[in-house]
N, C-alpha and C positions, 0 to 999 in steps of 0.2 A: 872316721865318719860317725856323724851322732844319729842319736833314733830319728831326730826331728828330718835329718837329709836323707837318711832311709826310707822311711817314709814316706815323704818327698818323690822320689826315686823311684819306688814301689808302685804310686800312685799312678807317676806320668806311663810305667809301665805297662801296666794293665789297664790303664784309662780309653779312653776315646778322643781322637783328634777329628776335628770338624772334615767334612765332606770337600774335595778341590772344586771349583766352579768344571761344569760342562766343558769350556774348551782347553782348561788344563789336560782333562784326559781325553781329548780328543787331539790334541800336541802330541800329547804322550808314547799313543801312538803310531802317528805321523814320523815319531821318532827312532821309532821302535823299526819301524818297517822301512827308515831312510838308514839304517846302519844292518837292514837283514838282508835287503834282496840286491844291492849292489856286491858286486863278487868281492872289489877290495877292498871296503870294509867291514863285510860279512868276515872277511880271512881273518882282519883283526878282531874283531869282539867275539867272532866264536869261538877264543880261548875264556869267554867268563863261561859257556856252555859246555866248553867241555872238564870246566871245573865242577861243574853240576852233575856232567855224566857221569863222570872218575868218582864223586861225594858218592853219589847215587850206589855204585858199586860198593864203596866202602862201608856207607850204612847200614845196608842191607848186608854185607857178610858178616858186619859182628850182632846184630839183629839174631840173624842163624848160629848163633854160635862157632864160625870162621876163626878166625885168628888172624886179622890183618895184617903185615907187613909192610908195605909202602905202597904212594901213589905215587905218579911221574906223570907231569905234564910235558908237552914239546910245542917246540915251535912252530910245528908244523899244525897245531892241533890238535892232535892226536895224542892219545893216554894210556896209561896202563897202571892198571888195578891192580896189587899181588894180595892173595890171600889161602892161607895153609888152611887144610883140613879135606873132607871126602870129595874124591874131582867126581862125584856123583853124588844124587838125590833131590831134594827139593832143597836144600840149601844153598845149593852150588848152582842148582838153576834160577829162583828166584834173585841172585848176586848176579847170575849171567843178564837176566830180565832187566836189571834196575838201570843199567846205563842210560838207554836212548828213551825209557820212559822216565826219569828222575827231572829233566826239566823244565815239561811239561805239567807235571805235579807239583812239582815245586811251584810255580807258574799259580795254577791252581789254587794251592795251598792262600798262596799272596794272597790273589783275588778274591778269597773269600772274609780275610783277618783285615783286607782295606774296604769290604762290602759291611763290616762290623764297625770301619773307624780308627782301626789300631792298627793308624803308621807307625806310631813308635817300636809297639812291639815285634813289630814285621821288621824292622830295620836294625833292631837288638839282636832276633832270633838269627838272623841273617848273619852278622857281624861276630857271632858266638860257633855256627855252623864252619864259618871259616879258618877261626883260631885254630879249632877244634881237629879242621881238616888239615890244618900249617902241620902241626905235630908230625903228621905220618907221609907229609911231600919226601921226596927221598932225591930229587935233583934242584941245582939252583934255579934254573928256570920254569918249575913250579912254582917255589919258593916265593920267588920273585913275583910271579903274577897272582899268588895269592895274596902276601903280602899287599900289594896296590891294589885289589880290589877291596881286598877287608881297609886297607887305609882310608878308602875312598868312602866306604858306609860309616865309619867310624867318625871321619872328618864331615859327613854331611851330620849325622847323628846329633853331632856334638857343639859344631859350630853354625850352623845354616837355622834360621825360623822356620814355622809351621809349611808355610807357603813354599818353599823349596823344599823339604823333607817329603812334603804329599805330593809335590810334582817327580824326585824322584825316587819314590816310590810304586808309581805309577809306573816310571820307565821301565823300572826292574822287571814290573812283573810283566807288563807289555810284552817285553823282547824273551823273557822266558816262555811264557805263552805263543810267541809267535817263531822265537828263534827253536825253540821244540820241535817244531813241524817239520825245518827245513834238515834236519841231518837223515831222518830217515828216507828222503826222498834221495838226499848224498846216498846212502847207501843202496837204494835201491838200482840208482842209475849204477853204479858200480859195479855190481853183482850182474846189472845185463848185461856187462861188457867185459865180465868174467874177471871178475876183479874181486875183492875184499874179499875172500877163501876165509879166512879168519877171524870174520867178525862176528859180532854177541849173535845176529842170528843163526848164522852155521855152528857157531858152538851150541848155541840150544839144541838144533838139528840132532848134532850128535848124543847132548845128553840125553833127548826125549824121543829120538826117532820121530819128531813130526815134520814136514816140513818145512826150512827154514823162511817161505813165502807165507809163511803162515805166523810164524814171529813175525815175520818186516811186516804183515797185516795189524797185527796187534801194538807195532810200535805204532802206527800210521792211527787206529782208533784213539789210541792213549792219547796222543798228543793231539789230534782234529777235535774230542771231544772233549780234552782242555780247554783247547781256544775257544771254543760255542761257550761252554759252564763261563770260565771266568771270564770270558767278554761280555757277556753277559752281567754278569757281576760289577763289571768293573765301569759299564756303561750304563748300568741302574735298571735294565728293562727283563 
């Protein structure tokens, strides 16, 4: 690659890409919220969220200085984060924390780098977050659905003009933003039916002695005051 394509490259990186017309991101979504609140293809697409959850996890314990070992996706949707070091403190709680708020910030994050204009770099950052996360899958059906998701930003990245790049990028952040909101409500219903004993908020429970209605409140702000911020953002007002 010469300096001249470097350059090049650099530019479109950090640049700015023009604003989508009004009813692309009000498609967007329309879109968003036609694959979140039907239950069967909610089952399907919230293996990209729970790639986010599981990231989220793994981020944050080498952040704290953790020592990651592997992620595991399932097909049921459901994940598991391993990571070595003190199974107490703020490091081990803040890893506990990052799951069910990671994709709503993430979410976030978007809505704020597409209220700037940088689709590009929203769909790079993305596409690099995934490779990144490929390394430490540790089953093939992670594997697998990282792979086709990172294929899927990479193939729009690369091949698709402005005009589909900014529509889906919109989606992205849409269904993170909105797909955020709905697992902690999954977990709440669970929990009153005496169910998920094991999940991030009773693990917090036990590291912090607070309790654990008091995480599932704090997932429930993180991610409602996601949606308000970057809807917001994302809708220009």
């Amino acid at each position: 690659m010469d300096s001249t394509t470097a350059t090049s490259l650099w530019d479109e990186l950090i640049g700015t890409q023009p604003d989508p017309d009004v009813w692309v991101v009000i498609a967007t979504l329309v879109a968003a919220l036609a694959v979140i609140v039907p239950h069967g293809l909610w089952r399907v697409f919230r293996n990209a969220i729970t790639i986010a959850h599981e990231g989220g996890h793994g981020l944050v314990a080498l952040l704290t200085g953790r020592t990651l070992t592997g992620i595991r996706l399932h097909s049921d949707t459901s994940g598991l984060t391993v990571s070595r070091g003190k199974p107490y403190g703020l490091g081990m709680i803040l890893t506990a924390a990052a799951g069910y708020t990671a994709p709503p910030l993430l979410g976030l994050g978007g809505a704020a780098l597409l209220a700037t204009g940088r689709i590009t770099l929203l769909l790079w950052l993305a596409t690099a977050l995934l490779v990144a996360m490929l390394v430490m899958i540790r089953n093939a059906y992670g594997a697998l659905t990282v792979i086709l998701t990172g294929g899927l930003f990479l193939m729009v990245s690369w091949l698709t003009g402005p005009q589909v790049q900014a529509a889906f990028a919109y989606a992205v952040v849409w269904f993170l933003l909105l797909g955020g909101v709905r697992p902690a409500f999954e977990l709440q219903a669970k929990r009153s039916r005496g169910g998920a004993g094991d999940s991030d908020a009773d693990q917090l429970s036990r590291l912090t002695h607070a309790p654990a209605g008091l995480w599932l409140f704090l997932f429930h702000a993180v991610s409602l005051c996601s949606l308000i911020g970057g809807g917001r953002w994302l809708l220009g007002v």
